[in-house]
C-alpha positions as CSV (number, residue, x, y, z in Angstrom):
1,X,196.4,121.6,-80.3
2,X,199.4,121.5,-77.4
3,X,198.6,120.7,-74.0
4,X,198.8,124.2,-71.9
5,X,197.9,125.3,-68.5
6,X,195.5,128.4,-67.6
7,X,196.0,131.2,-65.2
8,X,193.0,133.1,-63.4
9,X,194.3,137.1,-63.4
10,X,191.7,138.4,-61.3
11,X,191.7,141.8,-59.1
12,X,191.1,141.5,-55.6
13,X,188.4,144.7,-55.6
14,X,186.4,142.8,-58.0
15,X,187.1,139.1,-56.7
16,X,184.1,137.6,-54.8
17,X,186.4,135.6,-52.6
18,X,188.4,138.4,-51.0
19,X,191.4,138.1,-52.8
20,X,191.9,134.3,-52.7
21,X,192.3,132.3,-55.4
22,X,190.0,129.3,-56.0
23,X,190.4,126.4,-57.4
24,X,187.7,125.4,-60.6
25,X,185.6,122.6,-58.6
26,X,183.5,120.9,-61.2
27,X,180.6,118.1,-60.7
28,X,181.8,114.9,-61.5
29,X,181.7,113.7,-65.2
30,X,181.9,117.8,-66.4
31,X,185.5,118.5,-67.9
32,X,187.1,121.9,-67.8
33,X,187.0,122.9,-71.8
34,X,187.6,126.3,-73.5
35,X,184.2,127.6,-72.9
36,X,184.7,127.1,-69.6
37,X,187.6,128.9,-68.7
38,X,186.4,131.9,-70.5
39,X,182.9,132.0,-68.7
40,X,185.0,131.6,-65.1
41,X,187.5,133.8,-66.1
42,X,184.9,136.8,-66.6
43,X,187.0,140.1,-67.4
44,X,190.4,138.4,-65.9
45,X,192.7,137.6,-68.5
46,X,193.1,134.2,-69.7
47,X,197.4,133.1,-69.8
48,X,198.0,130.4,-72.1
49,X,201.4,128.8,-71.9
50,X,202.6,125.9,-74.1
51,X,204.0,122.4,-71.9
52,X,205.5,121.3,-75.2
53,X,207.5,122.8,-77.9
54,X,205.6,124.3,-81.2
55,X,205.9,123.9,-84.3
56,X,208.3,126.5,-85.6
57,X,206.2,127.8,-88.7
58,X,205.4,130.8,-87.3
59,X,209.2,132.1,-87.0
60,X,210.1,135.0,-88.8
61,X,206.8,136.9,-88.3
62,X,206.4,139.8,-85.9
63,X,204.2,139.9,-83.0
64,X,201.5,141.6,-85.0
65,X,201.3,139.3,-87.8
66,X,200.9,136.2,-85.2
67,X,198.2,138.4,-83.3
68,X,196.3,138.6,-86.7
69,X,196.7,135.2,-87.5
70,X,195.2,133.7,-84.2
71,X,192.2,135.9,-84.8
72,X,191.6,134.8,-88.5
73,X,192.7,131.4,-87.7
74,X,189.5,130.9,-85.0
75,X,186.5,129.7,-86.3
76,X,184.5,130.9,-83.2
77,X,185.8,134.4,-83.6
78,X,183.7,136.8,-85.9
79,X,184.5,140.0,-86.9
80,X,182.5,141.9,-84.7
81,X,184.2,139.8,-82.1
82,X,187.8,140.7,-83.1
83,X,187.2,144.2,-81.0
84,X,186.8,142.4,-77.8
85,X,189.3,139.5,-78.2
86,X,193.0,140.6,-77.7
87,X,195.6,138.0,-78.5
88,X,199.4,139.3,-77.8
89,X,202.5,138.3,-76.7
90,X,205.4,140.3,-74.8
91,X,205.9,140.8,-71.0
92,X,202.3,140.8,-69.0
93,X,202.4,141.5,-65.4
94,X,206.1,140.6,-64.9
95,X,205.5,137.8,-66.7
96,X,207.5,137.5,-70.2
97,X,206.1,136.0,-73.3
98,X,202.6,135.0,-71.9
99,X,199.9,134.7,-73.9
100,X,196.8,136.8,-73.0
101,X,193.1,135.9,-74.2
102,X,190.6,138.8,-72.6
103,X,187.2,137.9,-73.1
104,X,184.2,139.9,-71.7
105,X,182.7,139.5,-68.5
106,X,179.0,139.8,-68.5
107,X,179.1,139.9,-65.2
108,X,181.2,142.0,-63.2
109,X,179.5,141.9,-59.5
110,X,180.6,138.5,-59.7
111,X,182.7,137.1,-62.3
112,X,183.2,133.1,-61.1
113,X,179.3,133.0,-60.9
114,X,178.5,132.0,-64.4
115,X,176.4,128.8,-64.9
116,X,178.2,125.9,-66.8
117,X,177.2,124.3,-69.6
118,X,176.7,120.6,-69.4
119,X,179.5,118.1,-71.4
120,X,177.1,117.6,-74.2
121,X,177.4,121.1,-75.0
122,X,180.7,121.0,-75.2
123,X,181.6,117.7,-76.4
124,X,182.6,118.7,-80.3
125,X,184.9,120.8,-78.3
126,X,188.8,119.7,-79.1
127,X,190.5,121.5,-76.3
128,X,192.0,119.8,-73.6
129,X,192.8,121.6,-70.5
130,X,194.7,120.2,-68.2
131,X,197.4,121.0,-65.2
132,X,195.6,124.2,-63.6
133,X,197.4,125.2,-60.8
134,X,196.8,127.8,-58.5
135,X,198.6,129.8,-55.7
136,X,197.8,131.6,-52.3
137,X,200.3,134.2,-52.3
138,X,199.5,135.9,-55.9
139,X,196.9,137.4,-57.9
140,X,198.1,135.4,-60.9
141,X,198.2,132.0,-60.6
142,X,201.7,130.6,-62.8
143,X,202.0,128.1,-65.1
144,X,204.7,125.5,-64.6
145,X,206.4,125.2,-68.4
146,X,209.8,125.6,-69.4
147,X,209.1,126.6,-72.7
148,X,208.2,129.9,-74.3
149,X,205.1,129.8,-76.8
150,X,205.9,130.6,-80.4
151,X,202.6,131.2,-81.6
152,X,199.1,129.9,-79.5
153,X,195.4,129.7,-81.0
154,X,192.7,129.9,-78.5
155,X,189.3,128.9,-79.8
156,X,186.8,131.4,-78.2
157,X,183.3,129.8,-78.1
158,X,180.2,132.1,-78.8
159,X,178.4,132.4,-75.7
160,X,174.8,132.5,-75.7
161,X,172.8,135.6,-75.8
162,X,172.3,136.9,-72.3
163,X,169.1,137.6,-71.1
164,X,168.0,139.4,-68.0
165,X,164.8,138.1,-66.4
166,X,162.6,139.7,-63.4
167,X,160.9,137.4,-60.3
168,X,158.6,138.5,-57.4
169,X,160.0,136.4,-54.2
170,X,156.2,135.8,-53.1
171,X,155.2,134.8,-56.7
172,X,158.1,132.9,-58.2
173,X,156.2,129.7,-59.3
174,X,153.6,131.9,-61.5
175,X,156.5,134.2,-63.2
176,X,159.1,131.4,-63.8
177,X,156.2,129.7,-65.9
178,X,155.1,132.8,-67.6
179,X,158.7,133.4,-68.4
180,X,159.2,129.9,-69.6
181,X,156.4,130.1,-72.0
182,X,159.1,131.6,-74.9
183,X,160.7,128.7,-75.9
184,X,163.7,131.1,-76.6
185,X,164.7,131.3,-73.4
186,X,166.7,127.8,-73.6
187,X,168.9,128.8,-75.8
188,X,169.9,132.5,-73.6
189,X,171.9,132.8,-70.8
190,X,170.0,134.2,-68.1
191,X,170.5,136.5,-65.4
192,X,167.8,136.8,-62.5
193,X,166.8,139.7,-60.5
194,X,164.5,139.2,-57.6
195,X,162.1,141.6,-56.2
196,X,161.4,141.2,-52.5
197,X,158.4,141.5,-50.2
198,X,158.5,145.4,-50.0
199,X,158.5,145.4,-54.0
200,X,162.2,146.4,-53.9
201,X,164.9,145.2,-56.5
202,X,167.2,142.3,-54.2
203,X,171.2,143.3,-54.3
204,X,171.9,139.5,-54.8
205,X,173.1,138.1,-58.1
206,X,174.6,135.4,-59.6
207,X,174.3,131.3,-59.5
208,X,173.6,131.1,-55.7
209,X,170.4,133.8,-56.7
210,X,169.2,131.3,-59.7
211,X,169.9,128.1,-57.4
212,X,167.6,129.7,-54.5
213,X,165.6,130.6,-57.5
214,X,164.8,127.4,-58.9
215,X,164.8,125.8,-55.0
216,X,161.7,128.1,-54.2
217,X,160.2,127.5,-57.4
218,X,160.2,123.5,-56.5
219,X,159.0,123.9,-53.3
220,X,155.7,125.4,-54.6
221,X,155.8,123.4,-57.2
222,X,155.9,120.0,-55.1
223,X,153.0,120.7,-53.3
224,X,150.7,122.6,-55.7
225,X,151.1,120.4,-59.0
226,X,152.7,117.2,-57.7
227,X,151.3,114.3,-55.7
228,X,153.1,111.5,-53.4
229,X,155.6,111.4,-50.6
230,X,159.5,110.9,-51.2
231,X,158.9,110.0,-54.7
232,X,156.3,112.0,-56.6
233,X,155.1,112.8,-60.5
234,X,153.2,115.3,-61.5
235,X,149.1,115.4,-61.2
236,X,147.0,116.6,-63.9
237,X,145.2,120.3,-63.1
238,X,142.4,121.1,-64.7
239,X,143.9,124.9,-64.9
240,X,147.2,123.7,-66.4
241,X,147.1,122.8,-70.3
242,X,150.2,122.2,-72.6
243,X,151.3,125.3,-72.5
244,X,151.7,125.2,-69.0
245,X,153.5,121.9,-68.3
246,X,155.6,122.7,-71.4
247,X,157.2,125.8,-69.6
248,X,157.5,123.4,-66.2
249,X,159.5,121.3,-68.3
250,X,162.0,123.7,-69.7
251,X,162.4,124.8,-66.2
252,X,163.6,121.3,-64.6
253,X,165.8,121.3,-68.0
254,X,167.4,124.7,-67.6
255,X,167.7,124.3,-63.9
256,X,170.4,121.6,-64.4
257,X,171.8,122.9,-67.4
258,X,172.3,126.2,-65.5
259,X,173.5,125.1,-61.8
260,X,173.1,121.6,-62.0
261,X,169.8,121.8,-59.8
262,X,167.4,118.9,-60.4
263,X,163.9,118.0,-58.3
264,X,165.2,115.2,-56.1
265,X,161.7,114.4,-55.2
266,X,160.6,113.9,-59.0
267,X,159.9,109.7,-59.0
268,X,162.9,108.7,-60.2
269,X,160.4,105.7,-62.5
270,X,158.5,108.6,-64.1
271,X,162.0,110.2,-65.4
272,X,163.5,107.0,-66.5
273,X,160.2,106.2,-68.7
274,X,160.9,109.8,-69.8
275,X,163.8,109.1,-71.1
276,X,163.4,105.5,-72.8
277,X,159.6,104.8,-72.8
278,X,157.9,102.3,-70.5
279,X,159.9,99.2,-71.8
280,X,162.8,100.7,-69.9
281,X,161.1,100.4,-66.5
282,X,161.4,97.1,-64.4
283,X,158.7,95.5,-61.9
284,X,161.9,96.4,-59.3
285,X,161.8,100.0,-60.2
286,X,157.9,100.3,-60.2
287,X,157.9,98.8,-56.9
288,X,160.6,100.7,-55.1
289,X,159.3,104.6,-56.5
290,X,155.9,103.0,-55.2
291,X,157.3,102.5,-51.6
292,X,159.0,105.8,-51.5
293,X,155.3,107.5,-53.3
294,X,153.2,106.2,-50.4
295,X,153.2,107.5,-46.5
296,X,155.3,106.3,-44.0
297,X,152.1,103.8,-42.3
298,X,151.2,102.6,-46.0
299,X,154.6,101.7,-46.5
300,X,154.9,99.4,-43.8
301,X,151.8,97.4,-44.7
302,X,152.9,97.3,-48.3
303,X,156.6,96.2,-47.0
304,X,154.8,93.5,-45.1
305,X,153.1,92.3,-47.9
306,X,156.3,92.4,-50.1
307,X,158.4,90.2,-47.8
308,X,155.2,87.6,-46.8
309,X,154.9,89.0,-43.0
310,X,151.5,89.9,-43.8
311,X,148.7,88.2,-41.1
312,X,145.8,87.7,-43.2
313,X,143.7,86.2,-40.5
314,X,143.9,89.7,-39.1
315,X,141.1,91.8,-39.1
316,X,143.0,94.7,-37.8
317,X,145.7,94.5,-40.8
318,X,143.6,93.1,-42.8
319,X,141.1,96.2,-42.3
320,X,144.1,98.9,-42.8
321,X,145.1,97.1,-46.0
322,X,141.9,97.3,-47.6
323,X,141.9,100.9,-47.1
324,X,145.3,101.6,-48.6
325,X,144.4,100.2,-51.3
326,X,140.6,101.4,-51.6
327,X,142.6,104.9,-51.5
328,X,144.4,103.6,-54.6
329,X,141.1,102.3,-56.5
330,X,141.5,99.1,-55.9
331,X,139.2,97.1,-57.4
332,X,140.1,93.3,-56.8
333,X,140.2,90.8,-53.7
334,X,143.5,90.8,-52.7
335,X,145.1,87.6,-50.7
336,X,148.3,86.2,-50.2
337,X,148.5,85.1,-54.0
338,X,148.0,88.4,-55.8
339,X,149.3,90.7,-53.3
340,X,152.8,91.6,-55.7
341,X,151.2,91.8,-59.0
342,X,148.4,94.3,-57.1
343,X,151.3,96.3,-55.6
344,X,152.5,96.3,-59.4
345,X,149.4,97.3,-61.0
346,X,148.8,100.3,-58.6
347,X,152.2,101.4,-59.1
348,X,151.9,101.4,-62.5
349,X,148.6,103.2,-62.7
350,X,149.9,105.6,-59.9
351,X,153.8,106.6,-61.5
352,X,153.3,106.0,-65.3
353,X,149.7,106.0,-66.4
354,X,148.1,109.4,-64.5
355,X,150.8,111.1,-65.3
356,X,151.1,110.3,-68.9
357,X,150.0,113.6,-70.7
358,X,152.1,115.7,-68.6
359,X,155.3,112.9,-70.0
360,X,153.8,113.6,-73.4
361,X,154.0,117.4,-72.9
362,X,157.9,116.7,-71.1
363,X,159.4,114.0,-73.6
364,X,161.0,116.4,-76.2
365,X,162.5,118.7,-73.8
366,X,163.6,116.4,-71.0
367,X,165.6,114.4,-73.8
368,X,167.9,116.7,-73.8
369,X,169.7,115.8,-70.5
370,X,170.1,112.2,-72.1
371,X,173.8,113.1,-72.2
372,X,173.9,113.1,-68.8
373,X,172.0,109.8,-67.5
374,X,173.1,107.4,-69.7
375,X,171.1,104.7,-67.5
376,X,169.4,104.5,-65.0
377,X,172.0,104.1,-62.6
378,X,173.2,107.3,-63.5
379,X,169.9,108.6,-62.4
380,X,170.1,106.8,-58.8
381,X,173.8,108.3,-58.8
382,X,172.9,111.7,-59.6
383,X,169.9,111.6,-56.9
384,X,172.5,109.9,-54.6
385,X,174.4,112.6,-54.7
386,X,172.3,115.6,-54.4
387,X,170.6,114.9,-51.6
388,X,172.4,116.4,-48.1
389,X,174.0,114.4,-45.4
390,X,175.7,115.4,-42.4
391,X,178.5,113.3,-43.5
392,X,178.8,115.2,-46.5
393,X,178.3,118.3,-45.1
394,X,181.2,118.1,-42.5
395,X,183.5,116.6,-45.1
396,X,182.9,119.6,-47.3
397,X,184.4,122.2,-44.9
398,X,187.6,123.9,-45.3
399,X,188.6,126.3,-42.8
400,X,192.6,127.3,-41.3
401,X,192.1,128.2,-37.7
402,X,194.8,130.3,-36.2
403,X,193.7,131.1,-32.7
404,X,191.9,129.0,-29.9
405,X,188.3,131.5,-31.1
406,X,188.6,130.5,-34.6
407,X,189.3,126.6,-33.9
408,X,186.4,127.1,-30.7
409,X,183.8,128.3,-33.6
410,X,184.5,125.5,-35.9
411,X,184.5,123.1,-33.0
412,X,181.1,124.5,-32.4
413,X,180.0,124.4,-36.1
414,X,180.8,120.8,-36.6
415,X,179.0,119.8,-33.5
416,X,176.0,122.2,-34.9
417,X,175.7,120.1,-38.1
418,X,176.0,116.7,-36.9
419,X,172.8,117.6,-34.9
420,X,171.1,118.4,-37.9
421,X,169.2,115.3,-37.8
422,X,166.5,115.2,-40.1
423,X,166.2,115.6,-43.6
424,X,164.5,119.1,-43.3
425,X,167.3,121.1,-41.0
426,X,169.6,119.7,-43.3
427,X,168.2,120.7,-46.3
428,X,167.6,124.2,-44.6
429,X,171.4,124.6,-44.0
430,X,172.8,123.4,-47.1
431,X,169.7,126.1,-48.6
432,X,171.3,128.8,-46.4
433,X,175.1,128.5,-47.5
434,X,174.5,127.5,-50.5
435,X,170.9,129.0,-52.2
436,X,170.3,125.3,-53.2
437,X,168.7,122.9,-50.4
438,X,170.7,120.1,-52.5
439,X,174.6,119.4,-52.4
440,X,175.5,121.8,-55.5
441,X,179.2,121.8,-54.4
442,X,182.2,120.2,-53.7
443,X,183.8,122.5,-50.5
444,X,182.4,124.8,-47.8
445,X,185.3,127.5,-47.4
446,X,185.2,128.3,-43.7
447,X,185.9,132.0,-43.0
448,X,186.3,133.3,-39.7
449,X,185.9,137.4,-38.5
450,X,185.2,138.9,-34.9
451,X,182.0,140.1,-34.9
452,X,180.7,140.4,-31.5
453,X,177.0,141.8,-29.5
454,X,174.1,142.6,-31.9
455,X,175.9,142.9,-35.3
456,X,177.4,138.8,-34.6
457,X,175.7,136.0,-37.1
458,X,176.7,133.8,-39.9
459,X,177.1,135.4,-43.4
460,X,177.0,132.8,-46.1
461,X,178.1,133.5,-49.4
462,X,176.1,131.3,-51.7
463,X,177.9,131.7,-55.4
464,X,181.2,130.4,-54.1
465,X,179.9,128.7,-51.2
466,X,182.0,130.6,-48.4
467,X,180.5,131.0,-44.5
468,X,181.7,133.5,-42.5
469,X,181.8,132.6,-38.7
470,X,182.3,134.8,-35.9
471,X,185.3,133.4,-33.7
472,X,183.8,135.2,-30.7
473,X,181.1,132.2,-29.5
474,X,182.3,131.1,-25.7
475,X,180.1,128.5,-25.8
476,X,178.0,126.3,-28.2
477,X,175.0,127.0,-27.2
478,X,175.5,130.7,-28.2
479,X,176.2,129.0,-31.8
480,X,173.1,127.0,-31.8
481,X,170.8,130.0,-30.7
482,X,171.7,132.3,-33.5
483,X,172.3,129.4,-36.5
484,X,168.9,127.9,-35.7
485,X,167.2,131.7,-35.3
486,X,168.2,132.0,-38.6
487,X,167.1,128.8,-40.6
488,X,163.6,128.6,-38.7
489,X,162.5,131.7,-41.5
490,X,161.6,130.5,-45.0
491,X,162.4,134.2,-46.0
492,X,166.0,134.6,-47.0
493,X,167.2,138.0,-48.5
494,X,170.0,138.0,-50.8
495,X,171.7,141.0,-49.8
496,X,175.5,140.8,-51.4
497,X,176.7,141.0,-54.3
């Protein structure tokens, strides 16, 4: 197939982002494929323009006979599909000779808010996409070709069945899993509504609702049915059986496959002896998850031990010690000798061997995001990655300033978010413009509007990552008071579509 460029038609009463255009922003290693575009384009119209002269077998035949022939010519296109798929040529907009591809948007409130698939998915895909360009001062976005298509085939992928699934916001852990018991659900594209406090249906939909989904899910989940520190694995419950750690499992799985979202605090050990059995994990591995598993005071005996600082004439250390690892079962003499392979056996028993049957009940499913961790660097990337930073954070923003307010309220909101100093407020911040307490994105757009008195606070909307800022703050302090009023609740409603 020729290389072609894409254009994004999209109306500005329907568009999310107030009638600017975006550019696609993808995680790295995911490629912009047919599938794709159609998903992001929703109910916009898809114009496919050849770079490159085409072959001129299709000359002589009329418009209607080269519409035909794209539909009977794409293997992803049934006849029950043919209704929905239009395929013509002609002047579009202005525009002469484009080609149009108008798929169906199965979500209208909010058309660029449609999960991706990962590049496994997609992989026996041919279709390259390259050159997408995009504009400020249009609706349509125009592609830079000097030629005019002949004739264009656009495979259309079959999406997968959509499925529309219903959460309480105080009882998300115990209806995810219920949910997640119908091993069907992995191959459906979901759509989650949320039911609030008062038992009333939540406006909110789209990717920032599943990412805010799956973050409160994870926060229950870490404290309830998984044990350490920074690192943890899961601990066995006697009220949780197969059944139940099976559905846990397809939730991590569809969580990434859906918004990318994966448990940053899962022991990074534990998933790489997920993925390649225990002959994969190194004594180097076991001993760093082991650090981050244990508290803050253990891990400064154990790093004393590790790097031969340890006094062992001290009763005082030696005392503390002893009671770390008493805590871990412990049941040898340790000394200056044996201290590593101790550390190593603990570890061991602590990240690999208690959680084993859950890893037997999460081996099949997990597998499937081999694709995407190759190694276990990739892992360490990936986690890398996610996980917030104030650097990170303030090189994300995007904002154009045009009066002293505006550039006063950004000035203001940088200085906010480098005092963001621990891992909590940062997590709560990226949580509140995003749904996701994890770096799901590549750019913060910065908005700016004059709300002023009681009706003046941050908006943030979370599928296409946009804040909205007030440019009428005379001082920072008046930006603190309201941005911190508003991330000290753990009770978020999403109220926009």
């Amino acid at each position: 197939m020729s290389r072609f460029t894409l254009d994004f038609c999209k109306k500005r009463a329907s568009n999310p982002c107030y009638g600017k255009l975006i550019t696609p922003k993808l995680t790295e290693g995911i490629t912009l494929d047919a599938e794709r575009v159609t998903r992001m384009a929703g109910r916009g119209a898809v114009y496919v323009r050849s770079l490159v002269p085409l072959e001129s077998e299709d000359e002589g035949e009329t418009e209607e006979e080269l519409e035909n022939s794209a539909l009977d010519n794409s293997p992803s296109v049934s006849g029950a599909q043919r209704s929905s798929l239009l395929l013509s040529f002609g002047e579009s907009e202005g525009r002469p000779d484009a080609a149009v591809v108008s798929y169906p948007c199965q979500d209208a409130a909010q058309p660029y808010c449609v999960p991706f698939p990962t590049e496994a998915e997609t992989s026996h895909q041919n279709t390259e996409l390259n050159d997408v360009e995009t504009g400020s001062n249009s609706d349509i976005v125009h592609a830079s070709s000097e030629h005019v298509p002949v004739s264009v085939s656009v495979p259309v992928p079959q999406l997968l069945p959509k499925r529309i699934i219903q959460v309480h916001r105080l009882n998300i852990k115990k209806d995810l899993i219920d949910l997640f018991r119908d091993p069907l659900i992995m191959s459906q594209d979901i759509e989650i509504i949320v039911i609030d406090a008062r038992g009333v249906e939540e406006v909110g939909r789209g990717v920032g609702l599943l990412r805010d989904v799956f973050s409160l899910f994870w926060k229950e989940t870490y404290d309830s049915l998984f044990v350490g520190e920074n690192e943890r694995v899961p601990f066995v419950r006697h009220d949780y059986q197969r059944d139940e750690w099976v559905a846990v499992g397809r939730i991590l799985v569809k969580g990434y496959l859906t918004c990318q979202y994966l448990p940053v605090l899962l022991s990074q050990t534990f998933l790489a002896c997920l993925f390649w059995e225990e002959s994969a994990v190194t004594s180097a591995m076991l001993t760093q998850s082991f650090r981050n598993y244990i508290s803050v005071d253990e891990k400064c005996l154990i790093d004393k031990c590790l790097a031969g600082d340890m006094k062992w004439d001290d009763e005082d250390e030696m005392s503390q010690l002893l009671e770390v690892f008493s805590n871990y079962d412990c049941r040898i003499m340790v000394n200056s000798e044996n201290i590593i392979q101790v550390i190593e056996e603990i570890a061991h028993k602590e990240l690999l061997q208690k959680p084993q049957y859950i890893a037997d009940c999460w081996k099949d499913i997990v597998s499937t995001l081999l694709p995407s961790f190759p190694d276990f660097a990739a892992i360490s990337k990936r986690y890398e990655l996610l996980i917030p930073s104030t650097s990170k954070i303030l090189s994300c923003l995007e904002a154009n300033p045009e009066s002293d307010g505006e550039r006063d309220s950004l000035k203001f909101l940088k200085r906010y978010i480098k005092g963001l100093d621990t891992p909590q407020k940062l997590s709560k911040f990226v949580r509140f413009i995003s749904g996701s307490e994890l770096m799901l994105f590549d750019a913060v757009q910065v908005n700016f509007t004059n709300l002023s008195g009681l009706g003046r606070r941050p908006i943030a909307h979370t599928c296409n990552t946009v804040l909205e800022l007030s440019s009428t703050y005379q001082s920072f302090p008046e930006l603190r008071e309201e941005f911190s009023a508003i991330l000290a609740s753990d009770y978020w409603e999403m109220d926009n579509v």
